[in-house]
C-alpha positions in Angstrom: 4.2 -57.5 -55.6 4.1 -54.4 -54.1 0.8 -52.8 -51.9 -0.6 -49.8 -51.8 -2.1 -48.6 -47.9 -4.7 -46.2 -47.8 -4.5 -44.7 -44.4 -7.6 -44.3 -42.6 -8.3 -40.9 -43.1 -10.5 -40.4 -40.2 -8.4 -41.5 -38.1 -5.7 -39.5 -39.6 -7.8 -35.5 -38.9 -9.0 -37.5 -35.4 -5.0 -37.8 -35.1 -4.4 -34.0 -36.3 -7.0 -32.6 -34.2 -5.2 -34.7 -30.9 -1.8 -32.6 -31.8 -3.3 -29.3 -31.9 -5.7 -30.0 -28.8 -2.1 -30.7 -26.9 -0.3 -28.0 -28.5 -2.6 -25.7 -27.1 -2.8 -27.6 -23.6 0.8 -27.2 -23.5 0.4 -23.5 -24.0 -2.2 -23.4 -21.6 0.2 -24.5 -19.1 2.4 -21.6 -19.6 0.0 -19.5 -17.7 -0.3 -21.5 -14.5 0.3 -20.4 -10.8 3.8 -21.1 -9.8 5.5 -20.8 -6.7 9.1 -20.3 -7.9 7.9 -18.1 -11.4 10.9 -20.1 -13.5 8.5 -22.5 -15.5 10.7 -25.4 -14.9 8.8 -28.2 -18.0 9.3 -29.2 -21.3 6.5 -30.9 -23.1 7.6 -33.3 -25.6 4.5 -33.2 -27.8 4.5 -36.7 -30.5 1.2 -37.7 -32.0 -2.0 -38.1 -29.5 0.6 -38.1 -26.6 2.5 -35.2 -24.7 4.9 -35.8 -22.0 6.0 -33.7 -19.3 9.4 -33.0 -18.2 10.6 -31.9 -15.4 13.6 -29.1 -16.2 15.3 -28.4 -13.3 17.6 -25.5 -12.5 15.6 -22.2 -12.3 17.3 -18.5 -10.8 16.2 -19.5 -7.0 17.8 -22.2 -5.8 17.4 -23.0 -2.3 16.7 -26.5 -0.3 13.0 -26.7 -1.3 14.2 -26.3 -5.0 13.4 -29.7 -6.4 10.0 -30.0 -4.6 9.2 -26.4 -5.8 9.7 -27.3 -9.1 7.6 -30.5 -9.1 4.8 -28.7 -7.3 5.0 -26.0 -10.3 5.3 -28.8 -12.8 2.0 -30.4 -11.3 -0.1 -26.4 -12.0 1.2 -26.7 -15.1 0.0 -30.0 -15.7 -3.2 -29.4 -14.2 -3.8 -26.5 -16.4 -3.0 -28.4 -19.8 -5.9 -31.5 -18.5 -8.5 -28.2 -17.8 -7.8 -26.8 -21.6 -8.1 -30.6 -23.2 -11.4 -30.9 -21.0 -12.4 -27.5 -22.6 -11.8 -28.5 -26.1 -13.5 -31.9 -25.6 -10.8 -34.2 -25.5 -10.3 -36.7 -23.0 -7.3 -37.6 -21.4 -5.8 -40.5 -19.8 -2.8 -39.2 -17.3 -0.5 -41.8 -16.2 2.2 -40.1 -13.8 6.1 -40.8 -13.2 5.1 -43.7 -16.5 8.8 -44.8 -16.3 10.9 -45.2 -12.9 14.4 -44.9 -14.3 12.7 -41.5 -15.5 12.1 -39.4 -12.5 12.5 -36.2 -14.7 9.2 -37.6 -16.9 6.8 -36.8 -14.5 3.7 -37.3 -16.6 2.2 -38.7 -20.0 -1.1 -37.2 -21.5 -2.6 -39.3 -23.7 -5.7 -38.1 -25.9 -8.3 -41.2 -26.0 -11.4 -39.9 -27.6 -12.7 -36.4 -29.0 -15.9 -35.2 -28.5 -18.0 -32.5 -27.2 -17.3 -30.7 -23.6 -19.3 -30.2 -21.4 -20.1 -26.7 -20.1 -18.8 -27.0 -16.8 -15.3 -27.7 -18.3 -15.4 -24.6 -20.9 -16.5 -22.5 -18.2 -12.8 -24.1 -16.2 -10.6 -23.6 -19.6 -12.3 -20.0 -19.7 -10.9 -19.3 -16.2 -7.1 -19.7 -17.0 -7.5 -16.7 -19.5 -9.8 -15.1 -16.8 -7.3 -15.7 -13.7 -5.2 -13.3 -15.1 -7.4 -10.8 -15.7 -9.5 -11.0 -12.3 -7.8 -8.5 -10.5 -9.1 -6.1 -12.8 -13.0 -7.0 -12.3 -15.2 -5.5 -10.6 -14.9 -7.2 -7.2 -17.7 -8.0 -4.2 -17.9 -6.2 -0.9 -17.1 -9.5 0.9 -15.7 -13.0 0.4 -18.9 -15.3 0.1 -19.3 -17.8 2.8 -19.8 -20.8 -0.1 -16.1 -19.9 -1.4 -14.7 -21.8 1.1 -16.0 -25.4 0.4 -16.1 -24.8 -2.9 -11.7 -24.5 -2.7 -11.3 -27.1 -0.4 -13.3 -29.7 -3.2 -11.1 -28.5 -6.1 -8.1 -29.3 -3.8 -9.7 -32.4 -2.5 -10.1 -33.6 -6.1 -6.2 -33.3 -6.6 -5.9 -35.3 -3.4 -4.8 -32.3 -2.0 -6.1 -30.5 1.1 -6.8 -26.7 1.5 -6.6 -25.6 4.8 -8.1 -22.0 5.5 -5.7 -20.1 8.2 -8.5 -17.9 9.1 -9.1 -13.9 8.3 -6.7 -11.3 7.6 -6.8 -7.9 9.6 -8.9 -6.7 6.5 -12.2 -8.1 7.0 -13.8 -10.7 5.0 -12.1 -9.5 1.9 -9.0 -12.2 2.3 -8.3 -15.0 3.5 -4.7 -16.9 3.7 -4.7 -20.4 3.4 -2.3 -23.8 2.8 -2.2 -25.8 0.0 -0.6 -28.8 1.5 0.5 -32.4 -0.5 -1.1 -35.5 0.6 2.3 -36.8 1.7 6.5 -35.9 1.1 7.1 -37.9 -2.3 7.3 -36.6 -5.7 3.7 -37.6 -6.6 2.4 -36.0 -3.5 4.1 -32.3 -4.6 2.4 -33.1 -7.9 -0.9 -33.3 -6.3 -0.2 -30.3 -4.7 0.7 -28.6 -7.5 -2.7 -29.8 -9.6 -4.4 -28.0 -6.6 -2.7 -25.2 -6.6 -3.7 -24.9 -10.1 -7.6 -26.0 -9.6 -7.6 -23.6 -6.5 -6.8 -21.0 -8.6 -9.6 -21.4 -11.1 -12.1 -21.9 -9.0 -11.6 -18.5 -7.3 -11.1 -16.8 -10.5 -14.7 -18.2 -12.0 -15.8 -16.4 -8.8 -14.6 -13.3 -9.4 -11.4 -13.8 -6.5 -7.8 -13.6 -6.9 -5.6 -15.9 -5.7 -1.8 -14.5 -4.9 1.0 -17.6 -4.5 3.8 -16.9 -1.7 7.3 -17.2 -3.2 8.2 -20.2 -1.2 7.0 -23.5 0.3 6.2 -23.8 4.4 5.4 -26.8 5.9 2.0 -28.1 6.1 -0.1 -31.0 8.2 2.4 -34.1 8.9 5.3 -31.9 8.1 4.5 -32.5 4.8 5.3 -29.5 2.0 2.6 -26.5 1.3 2.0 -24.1 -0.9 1.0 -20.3 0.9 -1.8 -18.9 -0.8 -3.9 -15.7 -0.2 -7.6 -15.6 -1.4 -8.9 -12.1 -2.0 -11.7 -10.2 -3.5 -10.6 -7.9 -6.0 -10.2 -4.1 -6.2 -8.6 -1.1 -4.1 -9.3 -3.1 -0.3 -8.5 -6.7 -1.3 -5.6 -8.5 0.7 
């Protein structure tokens, strides 16, 4: 005797909507801050589930290569979670899900659809805005509030931002560390995710942020990212 199925066609367009929402994550990601530029992920993209690769082998090799790229992997990855918070989707992350996988570096897995809340379409704004900051009108000075307000979003990615202190041009710049929690490939994910969050909190205020081509060494000799925080216009840093 054979059956006929009717699928469940809500959950069929709740499934549809879950693949577009990641598609456009995954292009979201594309525009995140990198340290060595080369973009070194593949999203895998099957059903209400992406998965993030890591792709080594980018132009600029050099000893820090590997962490680079995991740090660049983890902006991109905090980038694709700010544009599924945007569109109201939430997302349960489940990092390195496999250990004979170290190239998988992360699942994202769409749980529920629904309506976002304003503080998180304000953050998927921002990585369309970061781009175009540095051509906004900028402020006179970097606000005092800016400060605590980057070292939360880094804190958040169980990262720490640590402000080196004023550049020779005044209060418009500042240069600062990004550094990982500790010297493992989750911790240079963290960092990356900062790096990322760092970057859109100063653009919703109206600063740039510029990445330094390279790691340094942070707190515990563990690996940071050099960033410089400036305002915008002619006399930024």
């Amino acid at each position: 005797m054979s059956t006929i199925v009717f699928p469940d066609r809500a959950a069929s367009a709740r499934h549809a909507r879950a693949e577009q929402c990641l598609g456009r994550a995954a292009a979201a990601a594309a525009k995140a801050p990198l340290v060595g530029g080369a973009r070194p992920w593949r999203w895998h993209l099957a059903g209400d589930t992406a998965a993030l690769y890591l792709v080594p082998g980018g132009p600029a090799a050099g000893p820090d290569a590997h962490v680079r790229d995991v740090v660049d992997c983890g902006s991109a990855l905090h980038h694709a979670l700010t544009a599924l918070a945007g569109e109201g989707a939430r997302a349960v992350v489940c990092p390195f899900p496999h250990p004979g996988r170290p190239d998988l570096l992360a699942t994202v897995r769409v749980s529920d659809l629904g309506t976002a809340t304003p503080a998180a379409v304000r953050a998927y704004q921002a990585v369309s805005l970061r781009t175009r900051t540095a051509a906004l009108p900028g402020r006179a000075t970097m606000p005092a509030t800016v400060r605590s307000t980057l070292e939360e979003a880094a804190a958040v990615q169980g990262a720490r931002l640590r402000v080196l202190g004023a550049r020779p041009d005044g209060r418009r710049s500042r240069d600062a560390l990004i550094e990982a929690p500790d010297d493992t490939a989750g911790g240079w994910l963290s960092a990356g995710r900062a790096l990322s969050a760092v970057a859109l909190a100063a653009a919703m205020d109206r600063l740039v942020v510029t990445v330094a081509a390279h790691l340094t060494t942070g707190a515990g000799a563990h690996p940071a990212v050099a960033v410089r925080v400036s305002v915008p216009g002619p006399a930024g840093g």
